[in-house]
C-alpha positions, 0 to 999 in steps of 0.5 A, spaced: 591 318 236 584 321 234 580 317 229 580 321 222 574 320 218 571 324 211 565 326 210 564 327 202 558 331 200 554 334 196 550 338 200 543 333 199 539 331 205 541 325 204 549 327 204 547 331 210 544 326 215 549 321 213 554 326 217 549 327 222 549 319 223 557 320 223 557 325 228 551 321 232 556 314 231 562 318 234 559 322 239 564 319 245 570 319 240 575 324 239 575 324 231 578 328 226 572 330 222 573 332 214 568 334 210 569 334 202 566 337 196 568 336 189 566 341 184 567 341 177 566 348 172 560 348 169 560 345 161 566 342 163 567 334 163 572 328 163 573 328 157 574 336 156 580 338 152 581 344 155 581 343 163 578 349 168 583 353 171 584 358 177 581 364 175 576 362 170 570 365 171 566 358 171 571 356 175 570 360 180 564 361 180 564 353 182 569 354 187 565 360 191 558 355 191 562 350 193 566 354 199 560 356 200 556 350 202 561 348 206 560 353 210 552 353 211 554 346 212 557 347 219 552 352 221 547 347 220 552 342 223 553 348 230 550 344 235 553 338 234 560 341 233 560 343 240 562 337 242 569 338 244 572 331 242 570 333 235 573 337 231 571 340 223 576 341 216 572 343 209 576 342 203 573 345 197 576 340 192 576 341 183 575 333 182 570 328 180 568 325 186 572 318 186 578 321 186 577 327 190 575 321 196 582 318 194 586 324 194 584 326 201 584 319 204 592 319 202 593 326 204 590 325 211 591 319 212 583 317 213 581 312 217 574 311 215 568 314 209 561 314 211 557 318 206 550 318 204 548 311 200 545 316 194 546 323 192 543 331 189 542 328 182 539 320 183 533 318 182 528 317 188 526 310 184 535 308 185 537 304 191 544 307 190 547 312 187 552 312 182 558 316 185 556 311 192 556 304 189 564 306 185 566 309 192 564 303 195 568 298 190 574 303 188 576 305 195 581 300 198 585 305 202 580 304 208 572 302 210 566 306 208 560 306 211 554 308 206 548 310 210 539 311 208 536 318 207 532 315 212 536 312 217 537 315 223 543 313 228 541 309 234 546 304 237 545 298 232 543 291 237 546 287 231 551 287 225 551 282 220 557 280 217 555 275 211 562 270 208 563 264 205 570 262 209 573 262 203 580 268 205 583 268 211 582 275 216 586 280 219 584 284 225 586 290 221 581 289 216 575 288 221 577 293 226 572 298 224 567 293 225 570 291 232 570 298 234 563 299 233 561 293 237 564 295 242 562 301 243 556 301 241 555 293 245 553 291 238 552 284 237 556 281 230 551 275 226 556 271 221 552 268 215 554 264 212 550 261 204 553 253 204 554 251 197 556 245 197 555 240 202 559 242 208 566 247 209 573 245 206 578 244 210 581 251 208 574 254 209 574 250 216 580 254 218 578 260 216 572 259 220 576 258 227 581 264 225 574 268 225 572 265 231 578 267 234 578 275 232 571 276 235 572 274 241 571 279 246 564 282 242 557 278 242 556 274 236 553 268 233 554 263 227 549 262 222 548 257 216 543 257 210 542 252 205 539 252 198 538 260 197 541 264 192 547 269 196 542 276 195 536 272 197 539 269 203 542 275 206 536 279 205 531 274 208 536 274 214 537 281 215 529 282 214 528 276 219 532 279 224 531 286 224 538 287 224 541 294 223 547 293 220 550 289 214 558 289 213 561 286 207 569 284 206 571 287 199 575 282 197 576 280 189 576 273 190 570 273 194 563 270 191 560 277 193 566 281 192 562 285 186 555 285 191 554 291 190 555 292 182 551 294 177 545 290 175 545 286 182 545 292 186 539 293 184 536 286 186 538 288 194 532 290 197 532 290 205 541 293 204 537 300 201 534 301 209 540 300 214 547 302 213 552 298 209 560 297 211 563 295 206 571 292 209 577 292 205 582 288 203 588 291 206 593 286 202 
C-alpha cells in the first residue's frame, strides 16, 4: 500500500520547503501526497458566536484564497509532481489548523505529518512556531516530522533517538524511523542521560527490546552523565553533526512535554535539523 502523508501549509517559505524535504525524502516511494490549508473568514475567531458559513462573503473570499494557493502550490511544486510513484490531493479546509490536521489524518488514514517547524505569522526570533509545537504534542494519530526554514533534504547519515528506557516499545511506533534508516542508510544513535547511578531492571529489559528492534540498521548506544536532559541532547547533537533527532512522545516519559512552552525555547541546536516526533500508539 502506498504510503499517504500530509503536508499542512500555509503557503510561507517555511511551509513550502517543508513539502519539497517531503517530495525529496520520498523520492523513490510511492506515496499518497496530501496537501492541507485551513482558512477561517476574516474577523472570525473561536470564540465567535456566529460561525461563517458557505456563501458568506468573507467566508468565500477565505475559501477562493485558499483553493487558490493550493493551486499556485503545485505550479510551483510541477517538476517534482512529475515523478510517477507520487501522486497529489489539495484539500481547502474552514478549520483551525489542529484540527484540520486531525480530521484529514482520521479521513484519509494518514500515515505520516511533515510541516515546516514555523509558519507565515511567526516571529524570525521564534524557534517554533505555535501552531507546530501544538501538532507535534496533540497529534497521536501517527508521526510528525517538523523540518527548518533552511534545511534542505539530503540522506541524514545519523538520527539520534534520545530515551530513558523507562516505556517498553513496539515496532509500529518506530516504524517510521526504521523506514528512514533504510532507506536512506541512516544510521540511529540511542542516547541515553543516567539519572541515577545505573539502569533499573525495568529499564534494562527495555533496553534489550530496543536492541532487538534495530537490528538490521546501524546503530549504537550511548550514555551521558551529570547533564540536564536539554543540554545533554544538544551537546550530542552538536558534537556529532547529526542531521536528525527523534523523540518518543510518550506522557510518562521524562520528556514527554520536550517540546512545550517554556522549554522549547531553550533547545538550540533542534531549531537547525529536522525533528520527528514518534507517537504512543497505545
Amino acid at each position: 500500500m502506498d504510503k499517504r502523508i500530509l503536508l499542512p501549509t500555509d503557503f510561507s517559505k517555511n511551509a513550502l520547503n517543508a513539502i519539497r524535504y517531503a517530495l525529496d525524502m520520498h523520492e523513490k516511494e510511492k506515496c499518497e501526497f496530501y496537501l492541507l490549508n485551513v482558512f477561517q473568514a476574516k474577523g472570525y475567531s473561536t470564540r465567535s458566536i456566529m460561525v461563517p458559513e458557505p456563501g458568506d462573503v468573507d467566508y468565500e473570499a477565505a475559501k477562493k484564497y485558499s483553493v487558490d494557493g493550493l493551486e499556485k502550490q503545485l505550479e510551483i511544486l510541477s517538476p517534482r509532481e512529475e515523478n510517477p510513484k507520487h501522486n497529489f490531493h489539495t484539500i481547502s479546509q474552514f478549520n483551525s489548523i489542529l484540527y484540520g490536521v486531525k480530521h484529514v489524518i482520521d479521513t484519509k488514514d494518514i500515515d505520516f505529518v511533515i510541516m515546516g517547524t514555523k509558519g507565515a505569522g511567526d516571529t524570525i526570533s521564534t524557534l517554533f512556531g505555535t501552531h507546530t509545537v501544538k501538532i507535534m504534542e496533540k497529534v497521536t494519530e501517527c508521526p510528525v516530522l517538523a523540518i527548518p526554514e533552511n534545511v534542505r533534504f539530503t540522506p541524514p547519515k545519523e538520527i539520534v533517538f534520545p530515551t530513558d528506557f523507562k516505556a517498553s516499545f513496539k515496532r509500529r511506533e518506530i516504524q517510521v524511523l526504521l523506514d528512514i534508516c533504510k532507506n536512506h542508510k541512516s544510521a540511529i544513535r540511542v542516547l541515553h542521560i543516567l539519572e541515577g547511578s545505573k539502569l533499573s531492571k525495568n529499564q534494562e529489559n527495555n533496553k534489550v527490546l530496543l536492541e532487538h528492534m534495530l537490528d538490521g540498521v546501524d546503530n549504537s548506544f550511548h550514555t551521558m552523565t551529570d547533564v540536564k536532559v536539554q543540554k545533554g541532547i544538544d551537546t550530542f547533537i552538536q558534537s556529532r553533526e547529526s542531521e536528525m533527532v527523534a523523540f518518543m512522545n510518550k506522557k510518562h516519559m521524562f520528556f514527554g512535554s520536550i517540546l512545550s512552552n517554556p522549554l522549547v525555547k531553550e533547545l538550540g541546536y533542534y531549531s537547525e535539523i529536522p525533528i520527528l516526533v514518534l507517537k504512543d500508539m497505545d
